[in-house]
C-alpha positions as CSV (number, residue, x, y, z in Angstrom):
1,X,0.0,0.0,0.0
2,X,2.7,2.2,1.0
3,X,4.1,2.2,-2.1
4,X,1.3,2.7,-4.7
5,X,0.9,5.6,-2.2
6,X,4.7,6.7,-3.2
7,X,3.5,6.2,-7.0
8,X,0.7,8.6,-6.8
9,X,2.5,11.1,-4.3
10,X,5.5,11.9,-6.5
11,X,4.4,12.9,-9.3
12,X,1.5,15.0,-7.9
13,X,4.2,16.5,-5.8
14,X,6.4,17.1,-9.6
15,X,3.1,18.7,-11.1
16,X,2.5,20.8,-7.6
17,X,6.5,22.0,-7.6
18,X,6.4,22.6,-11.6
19,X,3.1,25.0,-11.5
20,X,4.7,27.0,-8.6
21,X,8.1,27.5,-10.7
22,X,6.5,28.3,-13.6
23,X,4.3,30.7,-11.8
24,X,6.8,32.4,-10.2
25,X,9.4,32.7,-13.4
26,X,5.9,34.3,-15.1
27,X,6.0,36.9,-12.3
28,X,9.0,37.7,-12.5
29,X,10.4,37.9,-16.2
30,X,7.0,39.3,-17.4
31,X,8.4,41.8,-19.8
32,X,10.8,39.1,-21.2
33,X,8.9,38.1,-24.8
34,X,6.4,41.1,-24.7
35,X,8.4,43.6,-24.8
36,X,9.4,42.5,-28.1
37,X,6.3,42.3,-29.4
38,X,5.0,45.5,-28.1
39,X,8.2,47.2,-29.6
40,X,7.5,45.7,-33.2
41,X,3.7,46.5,-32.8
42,X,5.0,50.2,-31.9
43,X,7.7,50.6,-34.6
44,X,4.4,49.3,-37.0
45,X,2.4,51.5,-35.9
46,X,4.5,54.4,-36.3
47,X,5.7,53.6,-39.9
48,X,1.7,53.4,-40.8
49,X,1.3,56.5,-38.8
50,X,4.0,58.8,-41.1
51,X,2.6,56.4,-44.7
52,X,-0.6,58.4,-43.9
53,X,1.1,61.6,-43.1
54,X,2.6,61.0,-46.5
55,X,-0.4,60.3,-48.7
56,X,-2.4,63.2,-47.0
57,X,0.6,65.4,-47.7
58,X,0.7,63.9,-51.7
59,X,-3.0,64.6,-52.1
60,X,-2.9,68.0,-50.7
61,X,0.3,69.0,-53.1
62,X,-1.9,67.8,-55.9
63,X,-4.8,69.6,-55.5
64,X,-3.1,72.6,-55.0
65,X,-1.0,72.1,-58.2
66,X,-4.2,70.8,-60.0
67,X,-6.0,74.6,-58.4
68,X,-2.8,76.4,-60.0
69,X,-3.2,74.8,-63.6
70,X,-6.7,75.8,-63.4
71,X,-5.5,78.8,-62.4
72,X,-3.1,79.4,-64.9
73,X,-5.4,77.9,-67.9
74,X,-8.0,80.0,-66.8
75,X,-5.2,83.1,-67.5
76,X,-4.3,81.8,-70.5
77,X,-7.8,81.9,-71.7
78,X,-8.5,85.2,-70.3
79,X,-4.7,86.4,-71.8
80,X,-6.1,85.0,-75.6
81,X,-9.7,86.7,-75.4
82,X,-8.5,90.4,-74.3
83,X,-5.8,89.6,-77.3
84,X,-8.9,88.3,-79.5
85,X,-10.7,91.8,-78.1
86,X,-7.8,94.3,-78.7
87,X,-6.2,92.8,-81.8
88,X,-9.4,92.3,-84.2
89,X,-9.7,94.4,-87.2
90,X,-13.8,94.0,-87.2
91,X,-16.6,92.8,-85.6
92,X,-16.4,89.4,-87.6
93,X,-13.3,88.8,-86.6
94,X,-13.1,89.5,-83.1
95,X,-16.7,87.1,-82.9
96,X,-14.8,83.9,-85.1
97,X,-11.8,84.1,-82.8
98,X,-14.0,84.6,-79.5
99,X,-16.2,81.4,-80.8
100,X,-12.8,79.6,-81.0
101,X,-11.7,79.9,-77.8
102,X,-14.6,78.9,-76.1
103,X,-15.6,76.1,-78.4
104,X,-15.9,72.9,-76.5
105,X,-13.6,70.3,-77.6
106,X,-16.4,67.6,-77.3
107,X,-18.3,69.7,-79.6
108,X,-16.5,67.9,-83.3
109,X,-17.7,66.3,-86.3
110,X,-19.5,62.8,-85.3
111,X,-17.2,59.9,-85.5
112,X,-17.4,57.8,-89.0
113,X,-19.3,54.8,-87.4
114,X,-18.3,51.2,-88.7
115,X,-21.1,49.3,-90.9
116,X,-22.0,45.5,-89.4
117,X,-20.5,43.0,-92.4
118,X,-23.4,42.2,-94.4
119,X,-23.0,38.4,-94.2
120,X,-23.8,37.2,-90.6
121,X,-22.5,33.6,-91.1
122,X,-19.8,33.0,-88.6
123,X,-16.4,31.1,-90.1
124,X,-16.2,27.6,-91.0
125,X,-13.7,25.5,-89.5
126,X,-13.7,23.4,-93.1
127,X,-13.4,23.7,-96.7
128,X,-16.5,23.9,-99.0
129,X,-17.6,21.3,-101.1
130,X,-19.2,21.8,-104.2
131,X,-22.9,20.2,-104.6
132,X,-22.9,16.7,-105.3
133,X,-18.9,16.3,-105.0
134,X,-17.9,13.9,-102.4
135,X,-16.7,15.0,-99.0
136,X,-13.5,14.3,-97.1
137,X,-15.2,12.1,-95.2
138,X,-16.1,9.7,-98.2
139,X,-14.7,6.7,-98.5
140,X,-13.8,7.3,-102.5
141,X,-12.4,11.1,-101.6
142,X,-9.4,11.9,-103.6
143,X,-9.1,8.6,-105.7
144,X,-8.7,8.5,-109.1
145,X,-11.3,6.5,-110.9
C-alpha cells in the first residue's frame, strides 16, 4: 500500500512544484517576450502613422498644383480673349476668334461609325464542297477512278 501511495504522491508533488516555478518565473520575467512584441507592434504602428502623413501630404500638393493649372489655364484663356478683343480688325473677326476659344472640344464632327459586315454567317472550320462532290469524309475522296 505504502508504495502505490509513493507512485501517486511523486508525481502529484512534480506537477504541484512545476506549477509553482512556472508561476513564479511568469511573475518575475513578465516583460521578457512582450516587450518584443510590443516594440515591433509600436515601430508598426508608427511607420503606418507617417505612410498616412505622406499620402495626405501627396494629395494635398496635388490639389493645389491641380488649383494652380486651373488657375493658370484660366489666365491663359483670359490672356487670348483680351488679345482676340484688342487685336481684331472687325466685328467678324473679333466674334470667329472669340467662338474659338470657347468652343468645347467635345463639340467635333461625329465619328465615321463602322457598318456590321453584311453576311452574318460565322467562319467555318472546313473547306466547302461543291454540290454533289464527295466530302473528305467519303470513303472514295481523292481517288482517281
Amino acid at each position: 500500500m505504502e508504495h502505490s501511495l509513493l507512485v501517486w504522491l511523486l508525481p502529484t508533488l512534480a506537477l504541484v512544484a512545476g506549477v509553482a516555478i512556472g508561476f513564479l518565473v511568469a511573475r518575475l520575467l513578465p516583460n521578457a517576450a512582450p516587450s518584443s512584441t510590443q516594440r515591433q507592434l509600436d515601430d508598426i504602428q508608427e511607420r503606418f502613422d507617417s505612410y498616412q502623413n505622406e499620402v495626405v501630404t501627396h494629395f494635398n500638393s496635388t490639389a493645389t498644383l491641380v488649383k494652380k493649372l486651373t488657375q493658370s489655364y484660366q489666365e491663359v484663356q483670359d490672356h487670348l480673349a483680351e488679345g482676340a478683343n484688342r487685336l481684331a480688325l472687325d466685328e467678324q473677326t473679333r466674334q470667329r476668334l472669340l467662338a474659338a476659344l470657347h468652343a468645347d472640344v467635345a463639340v467635333q464632327a461625329p465619328r465615321e461609325r463602322l457598318t456590321p459586315p453584311r453576311n452574318q454567317e460565322p467562319p467555318r472550320d472546313y473547306a466547302p464542297k461543291m454540290p454533289n462532290a464527295p466530302g473528305m469524309l467519303d470513303e472514295h475522296y481523292g481517288l482517281k477512278k
